[in-house]
C-alpha beads as a LAMMPS data file, in Angstrom:
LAMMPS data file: protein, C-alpha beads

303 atoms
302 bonds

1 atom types
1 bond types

-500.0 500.0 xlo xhi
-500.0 500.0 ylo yhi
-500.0 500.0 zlo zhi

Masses

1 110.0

Atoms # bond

1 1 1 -18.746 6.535 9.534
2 1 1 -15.952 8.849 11.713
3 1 1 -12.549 9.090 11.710
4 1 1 -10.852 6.317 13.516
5 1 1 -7.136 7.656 13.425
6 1 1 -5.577 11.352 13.411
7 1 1 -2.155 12.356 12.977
8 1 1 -1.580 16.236 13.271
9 1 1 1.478 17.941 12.565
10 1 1 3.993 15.070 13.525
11 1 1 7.775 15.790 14.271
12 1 1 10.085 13.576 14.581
13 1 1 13.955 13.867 14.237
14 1 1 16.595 11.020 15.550
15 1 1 20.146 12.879 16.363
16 1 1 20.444 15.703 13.778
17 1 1 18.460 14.268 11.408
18 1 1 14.525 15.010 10.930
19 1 1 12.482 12.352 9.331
20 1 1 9.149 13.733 9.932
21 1 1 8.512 17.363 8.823
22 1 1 4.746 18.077 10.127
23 1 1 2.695 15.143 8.861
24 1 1 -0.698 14.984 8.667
25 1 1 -3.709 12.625 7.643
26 1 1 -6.368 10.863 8.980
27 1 1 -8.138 7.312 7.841
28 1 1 -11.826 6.949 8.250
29 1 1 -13.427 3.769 9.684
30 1 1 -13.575 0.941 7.307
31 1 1 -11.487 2.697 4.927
32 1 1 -8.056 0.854 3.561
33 1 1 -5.351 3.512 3.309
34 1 1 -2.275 3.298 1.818
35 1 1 1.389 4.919 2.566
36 1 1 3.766 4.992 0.451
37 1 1 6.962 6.462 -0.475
38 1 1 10.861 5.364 -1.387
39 1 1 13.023 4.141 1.042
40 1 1 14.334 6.452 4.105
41 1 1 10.605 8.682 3.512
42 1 1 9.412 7.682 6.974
43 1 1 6.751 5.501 6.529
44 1 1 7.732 3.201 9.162
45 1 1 8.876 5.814 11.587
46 1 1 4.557 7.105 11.566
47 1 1 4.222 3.887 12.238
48 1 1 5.366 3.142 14.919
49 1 1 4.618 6.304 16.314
50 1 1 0.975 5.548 15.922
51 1 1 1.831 2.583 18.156
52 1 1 2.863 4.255 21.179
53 1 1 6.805 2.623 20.305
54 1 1 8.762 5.635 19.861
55 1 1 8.491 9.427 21.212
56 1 1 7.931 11.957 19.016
57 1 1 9.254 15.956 18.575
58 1 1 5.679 17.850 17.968
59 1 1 2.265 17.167 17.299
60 1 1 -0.315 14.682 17.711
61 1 1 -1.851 10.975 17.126
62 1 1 -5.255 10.085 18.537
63 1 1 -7.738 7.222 17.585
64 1 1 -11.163 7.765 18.262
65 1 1 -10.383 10.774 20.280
66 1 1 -7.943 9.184 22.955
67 1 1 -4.385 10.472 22.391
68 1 1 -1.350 7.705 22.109
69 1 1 1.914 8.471 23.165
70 1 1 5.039 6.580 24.399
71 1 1 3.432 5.903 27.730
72 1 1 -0.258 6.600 26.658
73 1 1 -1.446 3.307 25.179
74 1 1 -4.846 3.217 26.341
75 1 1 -6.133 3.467 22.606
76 1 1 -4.550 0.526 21.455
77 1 1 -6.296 -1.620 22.998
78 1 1 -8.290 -2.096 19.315
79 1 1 -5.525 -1.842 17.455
80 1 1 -4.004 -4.618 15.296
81 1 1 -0.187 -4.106 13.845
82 1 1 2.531 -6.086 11.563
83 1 1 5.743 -3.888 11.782
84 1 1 9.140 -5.259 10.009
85 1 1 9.201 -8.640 11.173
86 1 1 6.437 -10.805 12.908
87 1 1 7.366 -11.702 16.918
88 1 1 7.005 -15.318 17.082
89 1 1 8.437 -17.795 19.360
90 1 1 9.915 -20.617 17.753
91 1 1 8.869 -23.917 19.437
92 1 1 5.018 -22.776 20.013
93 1 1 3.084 -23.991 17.199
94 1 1 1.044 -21.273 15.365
95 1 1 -1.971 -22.170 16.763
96 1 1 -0.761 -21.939 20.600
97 1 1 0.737 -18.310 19.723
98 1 1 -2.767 -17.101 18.508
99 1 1 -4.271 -18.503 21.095
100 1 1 -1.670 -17.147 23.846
101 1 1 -2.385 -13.973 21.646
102 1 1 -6.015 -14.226 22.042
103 1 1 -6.870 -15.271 25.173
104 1 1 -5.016 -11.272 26.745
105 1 1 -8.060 -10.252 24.685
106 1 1 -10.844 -12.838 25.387
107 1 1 -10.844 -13.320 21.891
108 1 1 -10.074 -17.198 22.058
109 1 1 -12.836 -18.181 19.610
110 1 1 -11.773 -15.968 17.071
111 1 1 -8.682 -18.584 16.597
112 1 1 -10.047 -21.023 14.198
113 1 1 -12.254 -18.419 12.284
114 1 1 -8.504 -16.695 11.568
115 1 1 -6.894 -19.652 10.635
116 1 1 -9.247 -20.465 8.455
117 1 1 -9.459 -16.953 6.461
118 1 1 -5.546 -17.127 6.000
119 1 1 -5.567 -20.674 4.974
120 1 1 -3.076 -22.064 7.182
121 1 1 -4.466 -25.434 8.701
122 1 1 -2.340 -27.414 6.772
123 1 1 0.769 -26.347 9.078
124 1 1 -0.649 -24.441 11.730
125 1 1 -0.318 -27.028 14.200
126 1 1 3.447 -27.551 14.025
127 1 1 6.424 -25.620 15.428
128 1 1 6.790 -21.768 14.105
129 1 1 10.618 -22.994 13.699
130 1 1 9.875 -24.831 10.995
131 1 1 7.543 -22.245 8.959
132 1 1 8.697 -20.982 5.600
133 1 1 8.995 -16.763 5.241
134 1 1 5.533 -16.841 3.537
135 1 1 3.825 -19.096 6.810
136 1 1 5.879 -16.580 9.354
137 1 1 4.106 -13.540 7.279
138 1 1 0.605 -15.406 7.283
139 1 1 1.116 -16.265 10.947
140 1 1 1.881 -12.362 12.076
141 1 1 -1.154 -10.944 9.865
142 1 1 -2.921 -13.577 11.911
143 1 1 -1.549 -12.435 15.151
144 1 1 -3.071 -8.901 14.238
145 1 1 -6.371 -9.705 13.009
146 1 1 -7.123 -12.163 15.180
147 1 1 -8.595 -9.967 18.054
148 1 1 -11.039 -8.103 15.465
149 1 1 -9.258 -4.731 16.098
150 1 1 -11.116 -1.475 14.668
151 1 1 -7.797 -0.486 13.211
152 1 1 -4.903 -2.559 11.938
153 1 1 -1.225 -1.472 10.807
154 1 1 0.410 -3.318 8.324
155 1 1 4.013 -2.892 7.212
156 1 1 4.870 -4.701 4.169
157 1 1 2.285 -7.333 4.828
158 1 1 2.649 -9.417 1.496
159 1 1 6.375 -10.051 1.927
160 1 1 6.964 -13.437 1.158
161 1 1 3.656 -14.146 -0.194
162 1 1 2.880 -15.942 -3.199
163 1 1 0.434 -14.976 -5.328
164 1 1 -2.862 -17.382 -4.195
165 1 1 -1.686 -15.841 -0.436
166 1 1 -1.818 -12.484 -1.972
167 1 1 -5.036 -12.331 -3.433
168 1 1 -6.898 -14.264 0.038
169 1 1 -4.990 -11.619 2.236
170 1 1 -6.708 -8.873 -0.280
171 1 1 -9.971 -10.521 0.058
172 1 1 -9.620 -11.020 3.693
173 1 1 -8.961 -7.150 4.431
174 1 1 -11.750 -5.780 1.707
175 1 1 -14.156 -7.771 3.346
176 1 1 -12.791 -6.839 7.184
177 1 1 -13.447 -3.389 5.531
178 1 1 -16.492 -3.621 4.388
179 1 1 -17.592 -4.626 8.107
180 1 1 -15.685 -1.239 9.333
181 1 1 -12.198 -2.119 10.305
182 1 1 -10.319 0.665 9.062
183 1 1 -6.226 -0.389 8.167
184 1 1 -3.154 1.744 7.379
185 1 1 -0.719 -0.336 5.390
186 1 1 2.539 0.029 3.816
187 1 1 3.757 -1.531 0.878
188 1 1 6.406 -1.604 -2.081
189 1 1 3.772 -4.071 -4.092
190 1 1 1.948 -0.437 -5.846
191 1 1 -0.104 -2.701 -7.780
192 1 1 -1.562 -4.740 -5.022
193 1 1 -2.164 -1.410 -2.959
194 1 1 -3.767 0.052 -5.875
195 1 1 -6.492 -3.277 -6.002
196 1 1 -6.767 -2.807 -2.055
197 1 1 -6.835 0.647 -1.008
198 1 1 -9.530 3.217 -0.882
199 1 1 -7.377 6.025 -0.344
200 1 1 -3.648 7.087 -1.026
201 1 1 -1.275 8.746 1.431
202 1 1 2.189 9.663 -0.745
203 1 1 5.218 10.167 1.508
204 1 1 8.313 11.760 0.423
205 1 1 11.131 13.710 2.437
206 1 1 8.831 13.245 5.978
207 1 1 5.906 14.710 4.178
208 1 1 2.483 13.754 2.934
209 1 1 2.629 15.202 -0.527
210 1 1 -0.087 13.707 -1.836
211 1 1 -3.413 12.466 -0.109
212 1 1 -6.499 11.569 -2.761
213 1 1 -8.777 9.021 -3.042
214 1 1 -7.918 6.162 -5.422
215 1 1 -10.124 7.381 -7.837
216 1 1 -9.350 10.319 -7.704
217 1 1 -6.122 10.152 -8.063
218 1 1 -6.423 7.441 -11.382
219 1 1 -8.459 10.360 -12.842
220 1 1 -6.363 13.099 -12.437
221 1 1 -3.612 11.228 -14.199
222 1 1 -6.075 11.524 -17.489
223 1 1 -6.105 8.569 -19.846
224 1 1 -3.067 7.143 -22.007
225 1 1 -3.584 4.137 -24.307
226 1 1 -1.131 1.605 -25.361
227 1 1 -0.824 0.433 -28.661
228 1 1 1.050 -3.149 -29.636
229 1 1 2.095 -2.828 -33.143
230 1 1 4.441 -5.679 -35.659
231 1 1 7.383 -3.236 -36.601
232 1 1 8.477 -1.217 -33.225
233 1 1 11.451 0.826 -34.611
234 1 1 9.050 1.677 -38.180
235 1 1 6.227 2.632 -35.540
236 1 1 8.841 4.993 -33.176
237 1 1 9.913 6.809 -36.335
238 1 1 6.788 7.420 -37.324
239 1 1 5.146 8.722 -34.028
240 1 1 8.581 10.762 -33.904
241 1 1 7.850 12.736 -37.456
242 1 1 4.401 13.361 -36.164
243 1 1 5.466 14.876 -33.105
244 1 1 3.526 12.482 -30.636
245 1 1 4.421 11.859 -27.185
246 1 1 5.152 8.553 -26.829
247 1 1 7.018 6.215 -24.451
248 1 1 7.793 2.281 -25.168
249 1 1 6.691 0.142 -22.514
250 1 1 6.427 -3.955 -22.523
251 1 1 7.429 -3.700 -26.064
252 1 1 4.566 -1.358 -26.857
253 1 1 4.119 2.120 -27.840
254 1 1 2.182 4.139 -24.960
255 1 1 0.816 7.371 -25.496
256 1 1 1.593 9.765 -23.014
257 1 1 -0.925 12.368 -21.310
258 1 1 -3.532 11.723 -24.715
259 1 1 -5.044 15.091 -25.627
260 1 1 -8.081 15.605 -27.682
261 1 1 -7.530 13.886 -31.231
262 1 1 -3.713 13.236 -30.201
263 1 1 -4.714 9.198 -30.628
264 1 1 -6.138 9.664 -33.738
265 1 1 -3.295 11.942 -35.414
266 1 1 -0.652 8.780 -33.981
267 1 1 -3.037 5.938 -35.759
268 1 1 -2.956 7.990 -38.446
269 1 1 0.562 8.226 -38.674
270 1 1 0.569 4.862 -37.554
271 1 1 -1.074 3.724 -40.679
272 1 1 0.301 5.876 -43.580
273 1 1 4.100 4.766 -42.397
274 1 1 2.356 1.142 -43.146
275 1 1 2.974 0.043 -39.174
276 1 1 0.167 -3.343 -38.329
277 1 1 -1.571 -2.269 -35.637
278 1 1 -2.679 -5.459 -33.199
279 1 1 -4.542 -3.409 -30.538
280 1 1 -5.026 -0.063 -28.833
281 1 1 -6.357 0.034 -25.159
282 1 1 -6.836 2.556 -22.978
283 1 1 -5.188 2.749 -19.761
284 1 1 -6.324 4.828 -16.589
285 1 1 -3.326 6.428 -14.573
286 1 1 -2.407 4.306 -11.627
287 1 1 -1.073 4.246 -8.082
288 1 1 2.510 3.129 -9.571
289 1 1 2.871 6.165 -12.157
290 1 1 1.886 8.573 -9.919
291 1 1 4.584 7.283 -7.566
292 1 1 6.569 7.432 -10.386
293 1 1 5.965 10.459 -11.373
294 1 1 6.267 12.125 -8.169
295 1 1 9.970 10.690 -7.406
296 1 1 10.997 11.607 -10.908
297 1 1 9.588 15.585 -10.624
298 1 1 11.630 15.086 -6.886
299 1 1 14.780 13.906 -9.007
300 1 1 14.631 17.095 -11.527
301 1 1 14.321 19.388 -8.482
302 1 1 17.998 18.038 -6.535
303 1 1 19.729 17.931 -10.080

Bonds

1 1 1 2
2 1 2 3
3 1 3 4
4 1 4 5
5 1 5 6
6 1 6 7
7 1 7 8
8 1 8 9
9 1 9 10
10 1 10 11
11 1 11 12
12 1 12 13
13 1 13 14
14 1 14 15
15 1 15 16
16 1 16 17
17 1 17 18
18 1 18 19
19 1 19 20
20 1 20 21
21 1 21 22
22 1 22 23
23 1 23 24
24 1 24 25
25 1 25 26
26 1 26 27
27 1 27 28
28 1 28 29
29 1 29 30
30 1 30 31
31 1 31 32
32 1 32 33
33 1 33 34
34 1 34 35
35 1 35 36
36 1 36 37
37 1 37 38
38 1 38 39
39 1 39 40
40 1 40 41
41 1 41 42
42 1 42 43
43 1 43 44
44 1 44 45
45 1 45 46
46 1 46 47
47 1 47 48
48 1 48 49
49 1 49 50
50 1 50 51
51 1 51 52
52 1 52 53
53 1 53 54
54 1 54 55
55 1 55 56
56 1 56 57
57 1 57 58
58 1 58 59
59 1 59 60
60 1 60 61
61 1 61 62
62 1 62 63
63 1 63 64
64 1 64 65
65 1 65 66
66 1 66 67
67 1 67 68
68 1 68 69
69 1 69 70
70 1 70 71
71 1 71 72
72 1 72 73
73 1 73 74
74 1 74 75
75 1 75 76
76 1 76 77
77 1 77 78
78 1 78 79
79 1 79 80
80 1 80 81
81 1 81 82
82 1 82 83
83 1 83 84
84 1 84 85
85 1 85 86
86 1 86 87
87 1 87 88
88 1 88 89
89 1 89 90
90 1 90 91
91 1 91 92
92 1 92 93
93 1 93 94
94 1 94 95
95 1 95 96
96 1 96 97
97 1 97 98
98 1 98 99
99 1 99 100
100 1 100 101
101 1 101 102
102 1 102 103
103 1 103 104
104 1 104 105
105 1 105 106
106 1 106 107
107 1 107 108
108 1 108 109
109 1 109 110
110 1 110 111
111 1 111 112
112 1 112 113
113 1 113 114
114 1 114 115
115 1 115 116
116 1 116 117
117 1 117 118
118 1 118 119
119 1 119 120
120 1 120 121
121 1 121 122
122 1 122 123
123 1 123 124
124 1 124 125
125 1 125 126
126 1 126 127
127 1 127 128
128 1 128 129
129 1 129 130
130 1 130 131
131 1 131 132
132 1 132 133
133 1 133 134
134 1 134 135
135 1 135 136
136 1 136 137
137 1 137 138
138 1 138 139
139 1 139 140
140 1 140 141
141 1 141 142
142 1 142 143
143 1 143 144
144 1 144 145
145 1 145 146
146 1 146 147
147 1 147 148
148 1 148 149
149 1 149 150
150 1 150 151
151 1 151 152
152 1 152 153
153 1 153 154
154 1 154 155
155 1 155 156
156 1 156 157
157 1 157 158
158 1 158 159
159 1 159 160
160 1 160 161
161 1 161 162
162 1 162 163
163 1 163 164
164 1 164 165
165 1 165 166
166 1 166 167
167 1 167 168
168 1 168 169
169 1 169 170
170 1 170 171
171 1 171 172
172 1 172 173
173 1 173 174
174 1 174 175
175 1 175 176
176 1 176 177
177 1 177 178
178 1 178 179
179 1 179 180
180 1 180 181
181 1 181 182
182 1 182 183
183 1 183 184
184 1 184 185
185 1 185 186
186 1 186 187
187 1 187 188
188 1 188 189
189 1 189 190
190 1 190 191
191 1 191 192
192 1 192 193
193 1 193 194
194 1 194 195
195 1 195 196
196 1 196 197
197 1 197 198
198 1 198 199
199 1 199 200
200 1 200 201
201 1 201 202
202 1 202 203
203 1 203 204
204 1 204 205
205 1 205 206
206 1 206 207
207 1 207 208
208 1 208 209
209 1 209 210
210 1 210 211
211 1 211 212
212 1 212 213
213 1 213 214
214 1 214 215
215 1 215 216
216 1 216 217
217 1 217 218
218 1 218 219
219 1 219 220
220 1 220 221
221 1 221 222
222 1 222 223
223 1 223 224
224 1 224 225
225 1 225 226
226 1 226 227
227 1 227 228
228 1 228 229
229 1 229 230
230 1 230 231
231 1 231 232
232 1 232 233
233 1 233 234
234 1 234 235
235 1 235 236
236 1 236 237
237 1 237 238
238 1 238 239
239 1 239 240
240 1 240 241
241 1 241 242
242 1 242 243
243 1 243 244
244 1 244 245
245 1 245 246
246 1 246 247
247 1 247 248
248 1 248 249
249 1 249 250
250 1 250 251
251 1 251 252
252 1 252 253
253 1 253 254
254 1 254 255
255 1 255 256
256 1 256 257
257 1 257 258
258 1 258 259
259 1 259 260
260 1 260 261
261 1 261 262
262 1 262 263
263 1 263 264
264 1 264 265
265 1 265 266
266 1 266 267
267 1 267 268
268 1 268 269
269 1 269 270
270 1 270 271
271 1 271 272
272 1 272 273
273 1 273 274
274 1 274 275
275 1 275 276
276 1 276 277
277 1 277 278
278 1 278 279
279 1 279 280
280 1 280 281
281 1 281 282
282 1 282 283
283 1 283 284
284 1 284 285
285 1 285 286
286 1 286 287
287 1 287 288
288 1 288 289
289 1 289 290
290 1 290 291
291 1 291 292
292 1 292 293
293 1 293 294
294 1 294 295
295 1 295 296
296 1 296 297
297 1 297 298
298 1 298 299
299 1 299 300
300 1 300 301
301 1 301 302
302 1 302 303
């Protein structure tokens, strides 16, 4: 499979202030990518600039070779999107919208197999007015799938979302995938990204500092293990006198970037300071603490 989507060396500034500095990435077909960053980074701002909704100061965006501007929207005609809030009109039930949706597209019998694969027919024949936050969510996922795009946007697509929603929207898109639509989607949910995506763009200040595969970046992190013990404070002092680097998480000691024999000289310590041990498991690094870690280096750097 190609690349579906390229962004080269985007700009964008609104007044005096620059929120893009240069970006760049691309997402492969029937890859799921994810963006994230903290708040203000600009991950909605590429966005929408990938959608043709707002100019931009320098460089590029093109899917599958045709080039999307403000008034260049030719390539988006298989494109699917879920920015901030879903557009819904209030006294059209949710199946009329799809189907007002769908039939732009000639896509009108993909209706009920959409419906069905977000599991709204218990309420998708009565007025939108009346839909919770989590059925207005479902409803503009819906709106964006239901025209079998070859890419899809998502912007904080599991807000509102319970948990049974959560996990048949992440089976929905791996298995959209896995037939070739590619999707670039934005969420604060790290953990649910890190089940979903394939690949990992980081965002901070306007720029991609980070772009890995998730594998690659879990490995890179190396391998801590976490270690639930009866006495917490008798188990602290003794990993302190033995020099380990440690962290207490969940009420649990974690051992922090392991090094050769560094898990055996802790247990050891462990043990002759007469601390229970209940388990020790090891733990891969993961989408959330290199997030973390990356906002925390960005912290030390302003102080």
């Amino acid at each position: 499979m190609g690349t579906i989507l390229t962004v080269d060396h985007l700009d964008k500034s609104f007044g005096a202030k620059q929120v893009l500095h240069g970006v760049d990435f691309f997402v492969e077909e029937g890859h799921i990518v994810a963006l994230v960053g903290p708040n203000g980074a600009g991950k909605s701002t590429i966005m929408k600039a990938i959608l043709g909704l707002i100019p931009v100061d320098g460089g590029g965006i093109d899917i599958k070779g045709q080039p999307v501007s403000i008034t260049s929207h030719q390539a988006l005609r298989n494109v699917g999107a879920l920015i901030e809030y879903p557009g819904i009109y209030p006294f059209l039930s949710g199946r009329q919208q799809l189907q007002l949706f769908a039939n732009q597209h000639n896509k009108q019998t993909n209706v009920d197999t959409i419906i069905k694969a977000m599991g709204m027919g218990k309420y998708i024949d009565r007025p939108a007015k009346s839909y919770s936050l989590g059925m207005k969510q479902k409803l503009g996922i819906a709106q964006a799938l239901v025209n079998n795009p070859q890419l899809v946007i998502l912007d904080e697509p599991m807000n509102g979302l319970d948990p049974q929603a959560v996990k048949d929207l992440r089976d929905l898109l791996r298995n959209l995938a896995s037939h070739g639509t590619s999707f670039l989607i934005s969420s604060h949910i790290l953990s649910e990204l890190e089940k979903l995506a394939d690949d990992v763009l980081i965002l901070n200040h306007g720029q991609i500092v980070k772009h890995a595969t998730m594998k690659a970046l879990e490995a890179a992190g190396g391998i801590t293990y976490k270690i639930a013990v009866d006495n917490l404070d008798q188990a602290k002092a003794a990993l302190t006198m033995a020099k380990s680097k440690f962290s207490v998480v969940d009420d649990a000691i974690t051992l922090l970037d392991t090094a050769p024999g560094e898990l055996n000289a802790a247990l050891y310590a462990l043990v002759n300071a007469g601390v229970a041990i209940n388990t020790v498991a090891q733990q891969a690094h993961d989408l959330e603490g290199a997030f973390l870690a990356m906002v925390h280096d960005d912290q030390k750097e302003e102080a």
